[in-house]
C-alpha positions in Angstrom: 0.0 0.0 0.0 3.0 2.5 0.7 5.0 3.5 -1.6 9.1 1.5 -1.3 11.6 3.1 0.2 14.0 4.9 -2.1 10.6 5.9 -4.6 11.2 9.0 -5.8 8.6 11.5 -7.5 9.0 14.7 -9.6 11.2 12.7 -11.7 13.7 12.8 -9.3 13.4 15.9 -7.1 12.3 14.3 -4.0 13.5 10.7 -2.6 11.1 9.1 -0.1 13.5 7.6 2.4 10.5 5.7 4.5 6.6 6.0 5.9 6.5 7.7 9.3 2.9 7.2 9.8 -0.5 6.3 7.5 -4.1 7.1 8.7 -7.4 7.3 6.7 -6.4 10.3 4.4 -3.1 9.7 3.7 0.1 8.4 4.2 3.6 10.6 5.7 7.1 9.9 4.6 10.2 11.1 5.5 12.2 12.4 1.7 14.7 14.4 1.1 14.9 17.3 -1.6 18.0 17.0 -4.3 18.5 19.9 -5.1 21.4 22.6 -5.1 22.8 25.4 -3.4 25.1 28.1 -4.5 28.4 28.8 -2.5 31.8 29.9 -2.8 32.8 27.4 -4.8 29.5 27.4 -7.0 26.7 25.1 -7.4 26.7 22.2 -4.5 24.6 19.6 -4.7 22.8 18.6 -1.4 20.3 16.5 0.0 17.3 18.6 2.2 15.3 16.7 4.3 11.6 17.7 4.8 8.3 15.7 5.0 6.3 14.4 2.0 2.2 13.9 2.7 0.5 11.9 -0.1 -3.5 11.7 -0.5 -4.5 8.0 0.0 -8.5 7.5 0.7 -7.9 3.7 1.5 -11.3 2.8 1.8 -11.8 4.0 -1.6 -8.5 3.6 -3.7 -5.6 0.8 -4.3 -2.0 1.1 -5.4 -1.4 -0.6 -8.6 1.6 -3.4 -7.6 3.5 -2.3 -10.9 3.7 1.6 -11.7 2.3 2.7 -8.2 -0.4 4.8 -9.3 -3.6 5.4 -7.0 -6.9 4.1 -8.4 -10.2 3.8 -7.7 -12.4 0.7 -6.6 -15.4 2.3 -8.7 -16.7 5.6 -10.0 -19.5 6.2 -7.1 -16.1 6.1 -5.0 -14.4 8.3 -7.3 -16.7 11.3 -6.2 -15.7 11.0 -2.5 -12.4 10.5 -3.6 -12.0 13.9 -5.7 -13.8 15.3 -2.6 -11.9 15.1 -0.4 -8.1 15.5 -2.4 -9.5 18.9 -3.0 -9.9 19.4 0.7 -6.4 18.1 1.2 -5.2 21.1 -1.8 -6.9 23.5 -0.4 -5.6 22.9 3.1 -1.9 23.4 1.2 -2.6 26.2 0.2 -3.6 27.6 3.3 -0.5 27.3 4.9 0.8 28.3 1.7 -0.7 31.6 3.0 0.5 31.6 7.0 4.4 32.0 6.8 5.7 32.6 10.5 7.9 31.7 12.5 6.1 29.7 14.8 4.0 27.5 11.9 5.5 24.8 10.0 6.1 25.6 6.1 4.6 24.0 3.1 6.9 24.3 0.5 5.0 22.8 -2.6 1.6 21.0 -4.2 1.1 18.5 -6.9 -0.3 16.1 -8.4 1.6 12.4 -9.2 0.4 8.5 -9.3 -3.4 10.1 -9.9 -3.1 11.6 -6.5 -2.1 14.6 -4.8 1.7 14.9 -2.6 2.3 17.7 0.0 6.1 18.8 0.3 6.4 20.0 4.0 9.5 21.9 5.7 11.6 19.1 8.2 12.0 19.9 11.7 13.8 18.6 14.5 12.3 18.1 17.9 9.6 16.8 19.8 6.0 17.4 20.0 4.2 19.1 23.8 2.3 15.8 24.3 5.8 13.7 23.8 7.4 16.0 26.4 4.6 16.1 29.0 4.8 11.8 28.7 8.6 11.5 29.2 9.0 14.6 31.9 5.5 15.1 33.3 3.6 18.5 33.9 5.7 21.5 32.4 6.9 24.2 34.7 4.7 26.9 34.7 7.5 30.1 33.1 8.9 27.2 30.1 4.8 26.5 29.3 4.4 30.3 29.0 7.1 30.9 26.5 5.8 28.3 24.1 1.8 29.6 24.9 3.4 32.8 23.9 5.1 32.0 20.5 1.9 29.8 19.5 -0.3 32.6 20.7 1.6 34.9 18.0 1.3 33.1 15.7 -2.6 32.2 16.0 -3.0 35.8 16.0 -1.0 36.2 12.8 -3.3 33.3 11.2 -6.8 34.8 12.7 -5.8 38.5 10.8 -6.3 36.4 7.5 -9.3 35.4 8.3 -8.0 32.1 9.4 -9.5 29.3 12.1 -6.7 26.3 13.1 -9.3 24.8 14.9 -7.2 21.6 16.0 -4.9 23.2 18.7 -3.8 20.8 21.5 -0.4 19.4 22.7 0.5 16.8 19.9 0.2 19.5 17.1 3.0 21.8 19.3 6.3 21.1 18.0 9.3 22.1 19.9 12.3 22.2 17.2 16.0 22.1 18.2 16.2 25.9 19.4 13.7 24.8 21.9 11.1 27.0 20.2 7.4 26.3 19.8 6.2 25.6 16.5 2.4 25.0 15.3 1.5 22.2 13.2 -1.5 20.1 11.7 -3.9 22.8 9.8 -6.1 19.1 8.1 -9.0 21.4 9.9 -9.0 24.7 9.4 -11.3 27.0 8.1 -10.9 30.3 6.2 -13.4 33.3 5.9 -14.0 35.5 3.2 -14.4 39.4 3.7 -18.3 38.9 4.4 -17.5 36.6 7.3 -18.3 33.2 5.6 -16.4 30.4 5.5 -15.4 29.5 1.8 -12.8 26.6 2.8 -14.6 23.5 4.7 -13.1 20.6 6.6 -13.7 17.4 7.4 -15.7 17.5 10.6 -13.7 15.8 13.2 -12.5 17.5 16.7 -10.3 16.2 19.2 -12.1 15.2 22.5 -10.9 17.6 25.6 -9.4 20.3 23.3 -12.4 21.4 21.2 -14.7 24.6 22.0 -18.4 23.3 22.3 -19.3 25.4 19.2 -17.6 23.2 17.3 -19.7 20.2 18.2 -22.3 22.4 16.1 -22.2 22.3 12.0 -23.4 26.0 12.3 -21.4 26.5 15.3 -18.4 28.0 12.9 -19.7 29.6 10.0 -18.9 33.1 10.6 -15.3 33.7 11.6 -14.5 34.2 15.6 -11.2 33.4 17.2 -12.9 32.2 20.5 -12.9 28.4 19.1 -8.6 28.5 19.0 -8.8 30.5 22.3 -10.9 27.7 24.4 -8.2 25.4 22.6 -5.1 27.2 23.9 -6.5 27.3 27.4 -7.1 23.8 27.3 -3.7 23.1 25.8 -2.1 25.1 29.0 -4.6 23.0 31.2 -3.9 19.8 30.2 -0.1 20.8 30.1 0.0 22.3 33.7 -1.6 19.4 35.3 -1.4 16.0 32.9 -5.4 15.5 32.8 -7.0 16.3 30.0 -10.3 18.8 30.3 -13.8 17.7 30.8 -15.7 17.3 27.2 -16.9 21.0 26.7 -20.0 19.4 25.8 -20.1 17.4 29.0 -19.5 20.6 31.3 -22.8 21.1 32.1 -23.2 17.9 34.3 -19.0 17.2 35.0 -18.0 20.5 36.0 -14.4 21.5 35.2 -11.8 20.9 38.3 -9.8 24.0 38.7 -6.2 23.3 37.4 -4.4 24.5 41.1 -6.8 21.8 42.5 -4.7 19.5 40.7 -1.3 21.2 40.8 -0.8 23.6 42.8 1.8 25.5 42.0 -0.1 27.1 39.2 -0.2 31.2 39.8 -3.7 32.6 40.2 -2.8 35.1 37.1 -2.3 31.7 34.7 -4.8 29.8 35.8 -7.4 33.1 35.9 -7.1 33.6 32.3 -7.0 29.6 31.1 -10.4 29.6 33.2 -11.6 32.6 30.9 -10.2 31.5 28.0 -12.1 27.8 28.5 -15.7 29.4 29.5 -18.3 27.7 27.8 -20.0 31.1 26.1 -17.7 32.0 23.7 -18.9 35.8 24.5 -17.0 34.8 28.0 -13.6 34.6 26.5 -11.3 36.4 25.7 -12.1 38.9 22.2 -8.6 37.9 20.9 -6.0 36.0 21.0 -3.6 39.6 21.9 -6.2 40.0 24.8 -5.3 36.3 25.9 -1.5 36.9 25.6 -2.2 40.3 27.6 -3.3 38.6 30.7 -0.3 36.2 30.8 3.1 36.9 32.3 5.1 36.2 29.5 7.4 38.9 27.1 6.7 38.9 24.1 8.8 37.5 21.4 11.3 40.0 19.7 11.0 39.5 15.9 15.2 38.9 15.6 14.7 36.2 18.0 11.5 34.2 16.0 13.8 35.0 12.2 16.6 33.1 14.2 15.0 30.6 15.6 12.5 29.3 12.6 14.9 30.4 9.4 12.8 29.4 5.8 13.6 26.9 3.8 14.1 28.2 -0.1 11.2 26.9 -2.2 12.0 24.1 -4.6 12.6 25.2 -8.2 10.4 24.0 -11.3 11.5 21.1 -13.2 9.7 19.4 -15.9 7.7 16.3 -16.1 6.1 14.5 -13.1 2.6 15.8 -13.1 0.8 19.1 -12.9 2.8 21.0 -10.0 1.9 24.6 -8.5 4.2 26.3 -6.6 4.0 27.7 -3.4 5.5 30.7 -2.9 5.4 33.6 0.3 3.2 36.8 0.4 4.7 39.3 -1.3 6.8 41.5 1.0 6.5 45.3 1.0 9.7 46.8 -0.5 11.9 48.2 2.9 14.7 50.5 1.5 18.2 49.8 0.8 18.0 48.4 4.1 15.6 45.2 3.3 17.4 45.3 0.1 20.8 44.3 2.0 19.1 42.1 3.9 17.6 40.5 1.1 21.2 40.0 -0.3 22.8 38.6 2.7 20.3 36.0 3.1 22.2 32.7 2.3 20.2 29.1 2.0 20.2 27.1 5.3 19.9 23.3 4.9 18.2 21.9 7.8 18.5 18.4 9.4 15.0 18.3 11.7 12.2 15.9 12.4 9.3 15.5 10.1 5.9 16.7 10.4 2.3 15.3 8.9 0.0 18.1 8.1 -3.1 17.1 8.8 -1.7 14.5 10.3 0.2 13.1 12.7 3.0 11.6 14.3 3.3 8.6 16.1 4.5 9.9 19.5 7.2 8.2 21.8 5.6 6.3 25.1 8.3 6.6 27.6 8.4 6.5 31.4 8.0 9.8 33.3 11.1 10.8 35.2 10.5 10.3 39.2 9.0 13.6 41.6 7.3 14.5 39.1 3.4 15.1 39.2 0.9 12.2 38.4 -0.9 12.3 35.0 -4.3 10.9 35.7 -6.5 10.2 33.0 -10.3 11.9 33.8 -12.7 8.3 33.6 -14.2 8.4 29.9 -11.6 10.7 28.4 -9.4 8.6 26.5 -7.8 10.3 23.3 -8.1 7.7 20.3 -4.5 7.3 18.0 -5.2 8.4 14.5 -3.1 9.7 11.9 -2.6 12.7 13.7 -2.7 11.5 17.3 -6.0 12.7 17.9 -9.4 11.8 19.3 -11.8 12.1 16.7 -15.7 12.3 17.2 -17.8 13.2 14.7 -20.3 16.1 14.9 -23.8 16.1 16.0 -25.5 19.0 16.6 -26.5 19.7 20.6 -29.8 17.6 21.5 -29.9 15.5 18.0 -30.2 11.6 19.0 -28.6 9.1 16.4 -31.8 8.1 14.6 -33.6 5.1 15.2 -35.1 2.5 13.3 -38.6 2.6 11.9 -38.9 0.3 9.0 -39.8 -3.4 10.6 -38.3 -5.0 7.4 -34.7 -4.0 8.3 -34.8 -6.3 11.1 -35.1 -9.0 9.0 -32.0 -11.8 10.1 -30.7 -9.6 12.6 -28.3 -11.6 14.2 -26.8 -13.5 11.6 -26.0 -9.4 10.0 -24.0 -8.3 13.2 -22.2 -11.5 13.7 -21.8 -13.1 16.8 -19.6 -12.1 19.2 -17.0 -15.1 20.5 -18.0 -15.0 24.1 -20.8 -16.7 25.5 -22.8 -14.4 27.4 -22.0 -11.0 26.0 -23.4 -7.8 28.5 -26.2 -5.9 27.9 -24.7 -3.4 25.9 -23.7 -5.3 23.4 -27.2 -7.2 23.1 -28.6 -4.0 23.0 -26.2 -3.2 20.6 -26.9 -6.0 18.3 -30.9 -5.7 18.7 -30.4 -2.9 17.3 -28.6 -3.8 13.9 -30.6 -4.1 10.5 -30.6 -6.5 8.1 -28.5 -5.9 4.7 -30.6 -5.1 1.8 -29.9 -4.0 -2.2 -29.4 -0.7 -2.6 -31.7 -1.2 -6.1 -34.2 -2.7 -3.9 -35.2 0.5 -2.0 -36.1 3.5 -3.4 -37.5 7.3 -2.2 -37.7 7.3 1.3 -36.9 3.2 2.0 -33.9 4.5 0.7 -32.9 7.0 3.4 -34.2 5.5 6.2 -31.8 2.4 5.0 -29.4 4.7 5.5 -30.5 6.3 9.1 -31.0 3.3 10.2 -27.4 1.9 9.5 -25.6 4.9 10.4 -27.9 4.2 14.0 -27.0 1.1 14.0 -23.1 1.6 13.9 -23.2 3.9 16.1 -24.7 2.0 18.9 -22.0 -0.6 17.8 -19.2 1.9 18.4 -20.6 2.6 21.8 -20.1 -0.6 22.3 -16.8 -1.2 21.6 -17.6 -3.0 18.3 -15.7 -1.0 16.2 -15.1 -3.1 13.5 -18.7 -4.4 13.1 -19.7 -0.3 13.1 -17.2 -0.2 10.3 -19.2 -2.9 8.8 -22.2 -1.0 9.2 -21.0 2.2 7.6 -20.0 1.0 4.7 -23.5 -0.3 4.6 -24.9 2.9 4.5 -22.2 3.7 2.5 -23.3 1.2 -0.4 -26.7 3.2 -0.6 -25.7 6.7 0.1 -22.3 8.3 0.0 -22.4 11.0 2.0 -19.2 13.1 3.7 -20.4 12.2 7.1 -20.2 8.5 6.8 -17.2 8.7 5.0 -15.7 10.1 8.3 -17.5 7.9 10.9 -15.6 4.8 8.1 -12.6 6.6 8.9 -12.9 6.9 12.9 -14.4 3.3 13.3 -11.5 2.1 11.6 -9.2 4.3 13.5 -10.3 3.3 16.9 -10.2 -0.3 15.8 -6.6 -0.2 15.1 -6.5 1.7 18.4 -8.4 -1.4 20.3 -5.6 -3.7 18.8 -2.7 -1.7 19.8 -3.9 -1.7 23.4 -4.3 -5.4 23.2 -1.3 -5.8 22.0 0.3 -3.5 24.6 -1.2 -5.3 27.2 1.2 -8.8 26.4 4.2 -6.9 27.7 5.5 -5.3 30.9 7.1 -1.8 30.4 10.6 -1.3 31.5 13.1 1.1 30.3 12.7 3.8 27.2 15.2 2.7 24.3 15.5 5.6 21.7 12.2 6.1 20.3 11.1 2.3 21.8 10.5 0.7 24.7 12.2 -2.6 26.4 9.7 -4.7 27.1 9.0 -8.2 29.3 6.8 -10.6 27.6 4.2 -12.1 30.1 3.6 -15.1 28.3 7.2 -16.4 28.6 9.2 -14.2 30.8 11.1 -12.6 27.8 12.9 -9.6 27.3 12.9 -7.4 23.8 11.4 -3.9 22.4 8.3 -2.8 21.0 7.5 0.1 18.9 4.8 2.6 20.2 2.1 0.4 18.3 3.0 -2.5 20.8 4.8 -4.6 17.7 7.9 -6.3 18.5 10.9 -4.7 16.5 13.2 -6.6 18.9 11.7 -10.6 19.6 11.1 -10.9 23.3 13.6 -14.2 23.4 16.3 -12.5 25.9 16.7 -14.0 29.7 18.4 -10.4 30.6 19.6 -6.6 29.3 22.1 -5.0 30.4 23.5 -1.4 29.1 26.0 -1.4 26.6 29.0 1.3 24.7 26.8 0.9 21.4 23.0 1.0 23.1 21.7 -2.3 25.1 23.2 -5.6 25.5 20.6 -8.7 25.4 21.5 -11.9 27.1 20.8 -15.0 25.4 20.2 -18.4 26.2 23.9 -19.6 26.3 25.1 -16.5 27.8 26.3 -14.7 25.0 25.0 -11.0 24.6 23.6 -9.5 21.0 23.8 -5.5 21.3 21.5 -3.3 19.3 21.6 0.4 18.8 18.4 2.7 19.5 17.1 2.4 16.5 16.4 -1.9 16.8 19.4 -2.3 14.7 21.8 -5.4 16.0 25.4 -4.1 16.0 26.9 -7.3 17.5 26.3 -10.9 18.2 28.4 -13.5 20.2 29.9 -11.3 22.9 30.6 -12.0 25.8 30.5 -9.7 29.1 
């Protein structure tokens, strides 16, 4: 399904070097750009790292096994395909639009394979949520500097008319200058002059972090900054005391806990205006996000300081051949004098080496253990973030007061239990019989017509739903595509994507949950094996990159030794590679 290591596209401009992470949309690689660089000595080739995003619907597409090209199951899919590749475009060129410091870069468009490819600047670092697993809560004065950076550049974005709308700890980067950086716009929104939005998104929001208007299709039609603010103050929230918030739409019966209740060290003047910024009335909060920053004790960031910490990359040039490419270059900048005109001239290309980023998307974050003394991270009962491709917890919309619709045709009942399969234990809860009960039978889509037709439809969107409360997510998956057969329809396409998303998430847990945690190893984990008693490594999706068959580790020069059977040691470096066999300590 991914595209081989080595692949390159644009007819040689870029070179994937591997897949860094794949969810319903799309699929992230880590490339690098050949390209060159003038010095003193002339033209120099080099090698530019950055990330690589390419469109791949896979409920709706395949790769061909022998020119890699992207194609479609059937042309009812094709329309939902085309659908949502324009959304992916039109989210480039958005950040095409948002060049700052403190937001990650796209550097270019096109269109390859019968698909679309996103060329990303490369950084280095570590995302908020990474940091606050391997060190625990952040001190209060470091928190603020980042808050104040991504505050900037939120108010740079919301003067163009702009909504991020995804802001939370895994889509804050922190590069190697130890500066904040903003990432992920797959949600954004932007507003034309009148106040209406003229870009849409794909209606997900992550659980915790999202305002309550945006549990409302109408909630963000006309442009307001209040939806990013309510976000920021949860970001500090969750960051200051390792819980994540109550559900804003669960407030009104789970009351939000005061973040000093939890840590206490929190300053009254912080945790003030994260209270104001998270009220429930967007009227309550703050008008702006310069209004938010205002009642924070942090300085400002001096605009030397954010050019020297977040230099840009030089957009790729043109070459021929590789499919339809637009380039995306930066606003036009007012002419400054002699003096921009010397600064102009004495800027020089910077290669960086960094860590990629997924637009949209994410990146699959490192589970390490938390350093001791530092404060506890519970986890609030119900509020568990679900691993997609951007490390988020996706729910999908429904409007305040609107219950999942039920069934009303007695013909879809028809066979019910042999539709929703049977479930391998015995006596399954109540839940999931309720569950089940409520599952319709499968019928043709040319069998129904006019109004059988849709409530087909309600009734197996319903019906997965009530199988995704319990737990079933692959039978709900089941059941959308369903309702997918007799009406495609953006919402189901996104309920597809989440079932399938919290599925994977369901196996990763199991999976987790064969092994004792031990040590961090580089970007893994050491791991015991319960079954046999075995030591070896796991990635963060709980898959063995190092076989559990060792009776012992110990540390070694080149990373960890592991102690076989006959009491010989194999070392592997931090990256699961071996390095030696048949040593002996």
């Amino acid at each position: 399904m991914k595209l081989p290591n080595g692949y390159h596209l644009q007819h040689g401009k870029y070179r994937l070097s591997h897949a860094v992470g794949q969810g319903g949309f799309g699929i992230t690689y880590r490339a690098v750009w050949l390209t060159e660089v003038k010095g003193s000595l002339g033209m120099v080739k080099t090698e530019i790292p950055i990330c690589i995003k390419e469109y791949f619907f896979k409920d709706y597409c395949y790769r061909d096994t022998g020119d890699y090209t992207v194609n479609i199951h059937s042309e009812s899919g094709r329309i939902v395909f085309d659908q949502f590749k324009e959304k992916l475009l039109k989210e480039a060129k958005i950040l095409s639009d948002v060049h700052h410091p403190h937001i990650v870069n796209v550097l270019e468009v096109f269109e390859e394979n019968n698909t679309a490819y996103i060329v990303m600047e490369f950084i280095s670092g570590h995302s908020l949520k990474s940091l606050l697993e391997k060190e625990g809560v952040l001190p209060e004065a470091k928190l603020l500097r980042y808050i104040r950076q991504i505050g900037e550049a939120l108010q740079f974005v919301h003067e163009k008319n702009i909504l991020h709308l995804d802001i939370k700890p895994s889509n804050i980067l922190i590069d190697h200058n130890d500066n904040a950086r903003l990432i992920d716009f797959g949600v954004s929104k932007r507003y034309d002059m009148e106040d209406n939005e003229t870009s849409t998104t794909m209606m997900t929001l992550s659980k915790g972090f999202a305002s309550i208007e945006q549990y409302d299709n109408e909630g963000t039609q006309t442009f307001s900054p209040c939806p990013d603010i309510y976000s920021l103050g949860s970001t500090m929230y969750h960051l200051l005391t390792g819980v994540i918030p109550t559900e804003s739409i669960l407030r009104a019966t789970r009351p939000l806990q005061k973040p000093s209740d939890i840590n206490p060290a929190i300053t009254p003047k912080t945790e003030a205006a994260i209270m104001k910024a998270m009220q429930l009335k967007a009227s309550d909060r703050f008008r702006n996000m310069k209004e938010m920053l205002d009642a924070l004790d942090s300085p400002p960031v001096e605009a030397q300081q954010r050019e020297e910490a977040a230099p840009t990359l030089p957009l790729p040039p043109e070459r021929g051949g590789g499919g339809d490419t637009t380039l995306l270059t930066s606003p036009t900048i007012p002419d400054q004098g002699e003096k921009g005109k010397k600064r102009r001239k004495r800027v020089v290309f910077i290669v960086l080496s960094c860590t990629f980023v997924f637009i949209g998307s994410s990146i699959t974050l490192l589970n390490v253990m938390r350093p001791a003394g530092q404060l506890p991270m519970p986890q609030a009962a119900g509020e568990v973030e679900t691993a997609t491709e951007r490390d988020t917890a996706e729910v999908t919309l429904i409007p305040p007061g609107e219950a999942a619709p039920q069934l009303s045709a007695a013909e879809m009942m028809r066979d019910t239990a042999a539709h929703t399969g049977r479930q391998e234990a015995e006596e399954p809860d109540e839940r999931q019989q309720a569950a089940e009960e409520d599952t319709p039978a499968p019928l043709p889509p040319e069998a129904l017509t006019g109004e059988e037709l849709e409530e087909a439809y309600t009734s197996f969107v319903a019906s997965g739903r009530s199988q995704m409360e319990a737990a079933n997510f692959e039978e709900a998956k089941r059941l959308f595509m369903r309702a997918q057969e007799l009406k495609q329809t953006t919402k189901i396409a996104e309920l597809i994507n989440e079932s399938e998303a919290k599925a994977d998430e369901k196996r990763m847990t199991e999976r987790k949950a064969l092994y004792e945690e031990k040590w961090p190893f580089g970007q893994y984990m050491i791991v015991r094996k319960k079954s046999n008693g075995r030591y070896g490594v796991i990635d963060a999706k709980g898959e063995e990159i190092i076989p559990c068959k060792y009776i012992n580790v110990d540390n070694a020069n080149e990373g960890r030794a592991f102690e076989r059977d006959d009491k010989l040691f194999d070392i592997y470096d931090e990256n699961g590679g071996l390095v030696r066999s048949d040593v002996m300590y």
